[in-house]
DOZA-916811 format. One record per residue (C-alpha): x, y, z; residue number from 1. Coordinates in Angstrom, 3 decimals. Last residue first. Layout:
<pts>
+----------+----------+----------+-----+
!        X !        Y !        Z !   k !
+----------+----------+----------+-----+
!        X !        Y !        Z ! NUM !
...
+----------+----------+----------+-----+
</pts>
This chain:
<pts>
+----------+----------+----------+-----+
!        X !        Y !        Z !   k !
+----------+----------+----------+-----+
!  -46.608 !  -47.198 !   85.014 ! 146 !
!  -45.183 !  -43.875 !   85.296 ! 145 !
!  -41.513 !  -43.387 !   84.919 ! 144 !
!  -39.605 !  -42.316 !   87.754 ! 143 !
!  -37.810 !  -38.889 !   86.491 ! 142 !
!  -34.931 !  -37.811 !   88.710 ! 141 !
!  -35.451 !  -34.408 !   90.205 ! 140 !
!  -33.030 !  -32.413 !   88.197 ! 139 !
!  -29.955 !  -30.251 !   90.165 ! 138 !
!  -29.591 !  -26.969 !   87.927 ! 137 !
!  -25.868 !  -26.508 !   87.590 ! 136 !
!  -23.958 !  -23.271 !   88.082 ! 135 !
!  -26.689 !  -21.731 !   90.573 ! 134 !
!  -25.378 !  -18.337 !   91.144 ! 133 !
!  -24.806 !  -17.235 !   94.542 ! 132 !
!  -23.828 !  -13.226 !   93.693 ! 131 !
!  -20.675 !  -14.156 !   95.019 ! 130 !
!  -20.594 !  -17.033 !   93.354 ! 129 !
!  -20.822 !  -15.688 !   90.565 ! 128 !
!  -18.382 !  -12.807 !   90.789 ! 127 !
!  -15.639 !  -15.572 !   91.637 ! 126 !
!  -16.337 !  -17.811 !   88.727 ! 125 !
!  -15.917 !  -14.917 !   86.300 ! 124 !
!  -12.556 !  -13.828 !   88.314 ! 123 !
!  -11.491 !  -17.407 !   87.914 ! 122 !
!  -12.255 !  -17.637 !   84.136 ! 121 !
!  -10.408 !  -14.345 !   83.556 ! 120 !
!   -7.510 !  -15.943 !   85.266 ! 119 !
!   -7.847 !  -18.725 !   83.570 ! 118 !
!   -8.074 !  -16.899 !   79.703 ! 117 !
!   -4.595 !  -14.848 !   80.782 ! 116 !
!   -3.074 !  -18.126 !   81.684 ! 115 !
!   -4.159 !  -19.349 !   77.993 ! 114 !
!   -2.790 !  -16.337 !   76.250 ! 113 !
!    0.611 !  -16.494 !   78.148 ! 112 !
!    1.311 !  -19.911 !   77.149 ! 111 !
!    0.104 !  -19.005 !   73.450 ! 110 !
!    2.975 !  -16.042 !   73.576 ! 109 !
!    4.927 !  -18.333 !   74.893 ! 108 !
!    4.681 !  -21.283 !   72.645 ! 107 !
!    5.198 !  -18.372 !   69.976 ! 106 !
!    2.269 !  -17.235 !   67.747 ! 105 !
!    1.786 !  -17.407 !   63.748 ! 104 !
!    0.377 !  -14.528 !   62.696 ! 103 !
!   -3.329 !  -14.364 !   61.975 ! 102 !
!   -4.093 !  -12.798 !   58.123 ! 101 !
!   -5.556 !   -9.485 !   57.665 ! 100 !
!   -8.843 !   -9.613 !   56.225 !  99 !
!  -10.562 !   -7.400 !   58.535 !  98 !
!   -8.062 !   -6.184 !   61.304 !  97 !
!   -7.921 !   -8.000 !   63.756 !  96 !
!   -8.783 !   -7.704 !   67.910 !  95 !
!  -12.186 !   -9.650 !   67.026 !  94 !
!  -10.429 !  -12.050 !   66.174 !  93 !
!   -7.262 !  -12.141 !   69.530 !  92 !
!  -10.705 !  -11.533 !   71.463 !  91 !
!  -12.251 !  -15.088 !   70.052 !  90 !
!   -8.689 !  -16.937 !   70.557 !  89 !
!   -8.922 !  -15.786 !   74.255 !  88 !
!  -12.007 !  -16.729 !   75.091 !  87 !
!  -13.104 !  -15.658 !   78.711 !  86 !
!  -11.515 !  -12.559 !   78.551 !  85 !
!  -12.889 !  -10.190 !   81.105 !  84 !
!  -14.672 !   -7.431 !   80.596 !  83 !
!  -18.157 !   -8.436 !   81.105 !  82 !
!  -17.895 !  -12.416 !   82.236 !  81 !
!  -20.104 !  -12.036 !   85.659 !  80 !
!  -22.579 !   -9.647 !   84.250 !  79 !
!  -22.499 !  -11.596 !   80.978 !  78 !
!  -24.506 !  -14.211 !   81.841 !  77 !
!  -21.981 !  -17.738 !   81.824 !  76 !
!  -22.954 !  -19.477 !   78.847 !  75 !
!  -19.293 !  -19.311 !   78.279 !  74 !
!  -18.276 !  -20.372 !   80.853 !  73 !
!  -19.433 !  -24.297 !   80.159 !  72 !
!  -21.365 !  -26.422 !   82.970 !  71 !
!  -20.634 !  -29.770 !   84.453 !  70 !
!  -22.678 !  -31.591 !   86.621 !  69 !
!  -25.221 !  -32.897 !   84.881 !  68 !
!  -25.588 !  -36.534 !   85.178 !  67 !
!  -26.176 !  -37.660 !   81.700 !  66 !
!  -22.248 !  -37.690 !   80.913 !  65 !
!  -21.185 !  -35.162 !   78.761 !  64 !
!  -17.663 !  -34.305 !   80.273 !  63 !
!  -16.033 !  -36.999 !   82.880 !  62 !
!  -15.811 !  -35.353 !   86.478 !  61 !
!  -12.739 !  -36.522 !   88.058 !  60 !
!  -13.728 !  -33.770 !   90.435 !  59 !
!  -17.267 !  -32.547 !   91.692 !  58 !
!  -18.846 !  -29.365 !   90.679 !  57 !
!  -17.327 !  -29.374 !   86.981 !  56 !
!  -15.850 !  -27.149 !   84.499 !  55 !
!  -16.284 !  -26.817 !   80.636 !  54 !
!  -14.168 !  -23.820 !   78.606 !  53 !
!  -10.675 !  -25.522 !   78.683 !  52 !
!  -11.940 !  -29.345 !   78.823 !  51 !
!   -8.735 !  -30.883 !   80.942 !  50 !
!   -7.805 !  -33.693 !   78.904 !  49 !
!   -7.395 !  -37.669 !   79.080 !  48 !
!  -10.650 !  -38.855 !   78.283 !  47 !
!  -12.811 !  -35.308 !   78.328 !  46 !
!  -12.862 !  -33.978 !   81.408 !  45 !
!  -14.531 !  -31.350 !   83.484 !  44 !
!  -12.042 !  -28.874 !   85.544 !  43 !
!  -12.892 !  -28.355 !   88.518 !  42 !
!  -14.225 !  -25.658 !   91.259 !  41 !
!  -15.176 !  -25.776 !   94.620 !  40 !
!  -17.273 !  -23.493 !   96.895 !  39 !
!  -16.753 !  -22.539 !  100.380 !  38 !
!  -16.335 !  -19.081 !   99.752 !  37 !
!  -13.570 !  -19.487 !   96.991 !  36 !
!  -11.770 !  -22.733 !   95.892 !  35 !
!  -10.838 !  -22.661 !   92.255 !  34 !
!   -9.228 !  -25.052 !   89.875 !  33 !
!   -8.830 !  -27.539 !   92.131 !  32 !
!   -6.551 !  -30.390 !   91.174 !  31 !
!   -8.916 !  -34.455 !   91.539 !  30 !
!   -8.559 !  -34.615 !   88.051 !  29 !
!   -5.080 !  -33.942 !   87.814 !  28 !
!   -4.549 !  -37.010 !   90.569 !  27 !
!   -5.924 !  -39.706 !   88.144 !  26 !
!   -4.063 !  -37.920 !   85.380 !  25 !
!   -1.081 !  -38.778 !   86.911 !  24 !
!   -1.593 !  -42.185 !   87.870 !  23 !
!   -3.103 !  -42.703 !   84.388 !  22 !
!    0.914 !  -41.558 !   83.061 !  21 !
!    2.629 !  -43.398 !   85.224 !  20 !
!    0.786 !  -46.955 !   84.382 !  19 !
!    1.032 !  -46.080 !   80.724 !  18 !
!    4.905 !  -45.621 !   81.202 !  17 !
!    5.177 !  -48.345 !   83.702 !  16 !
!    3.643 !  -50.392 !   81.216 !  15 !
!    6.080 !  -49.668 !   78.462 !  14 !
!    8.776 !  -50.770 !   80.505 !  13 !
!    7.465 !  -53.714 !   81.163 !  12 !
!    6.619 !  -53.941 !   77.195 !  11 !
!   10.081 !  -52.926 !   76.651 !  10 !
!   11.525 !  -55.762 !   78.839 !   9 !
!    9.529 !  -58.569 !   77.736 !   8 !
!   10.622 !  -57.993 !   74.070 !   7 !
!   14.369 !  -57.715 !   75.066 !   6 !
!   13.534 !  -61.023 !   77.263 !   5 !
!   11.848 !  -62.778 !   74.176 !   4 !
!   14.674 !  -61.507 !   71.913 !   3 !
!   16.908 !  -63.874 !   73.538 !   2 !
!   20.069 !  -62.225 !   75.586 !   1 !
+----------+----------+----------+-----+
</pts>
């Protein structure tokens, strides 16, 4: 066996790996994070990542892109996020005790922490749009004046 072929093998095999991996995020951008009433919910991207706090109208939405079309829950007004834990890491703060040091946390522990901020993120989404909240303003495009 020449080195060529064991070279030509791995980067075969390498490309199937890449190749995999797009085709997979490819179809996670197109997952629903909510779908209630009619009305669709993603998550926005950022490259390769689901944004945790930014969601989108449309899938395979890329994050700060001039078209806006994404919008973040936390600027949510607070009579849709009121008692609900939108940002997990900004209760578990408030939660200590001044000047006491944050203990490290299990995978399942964080696991549990991030479903808990998703649900709270659904139920925030969900009294929106019941009270028809306009997530993103739709702009007039601007012609420019001559």
């Amino acid at each position: 066996m020449s080195i060529s072929f064991v070279i030509g093998i791995i980067l075969f095999c390498l490309a199937l790996i890449a190749g995999n991996r797009m085709w997979i995020n490819h179809n996670l951008r197109k997952y629903v994070f909510l779908d209630y009433n009619e009305t669709k919910i993603y998550h926005s991207w950022k490259g390769d990542r689901p944004l945790s706090y930014w969601y989108a109208l449309a899938p395979n939405h890329e994050a700060e892109q001039f078209e806006p079309q994404d919008f973040d829950i936390r600027e949510l007004p607070p009579k849709y996020t009121s008692g609900l834990a939108i940002n997990t890491e900004k209760l578990r703060l408030a939660n200590a005790k001044p000047g006491e040091k944050m203990p490290a946390r299990s995978s399942e522990e964080i696991r549990r922490d991030i479903e808990e901020m998703q649900e709270a993120h659904k139920e925030a989404l969900r009294r929106a749009i019941d009270d028809h909240y306009v997530f993103v303003e739709r702009q007039e495009p601007k012609i420019k004046s001559q």
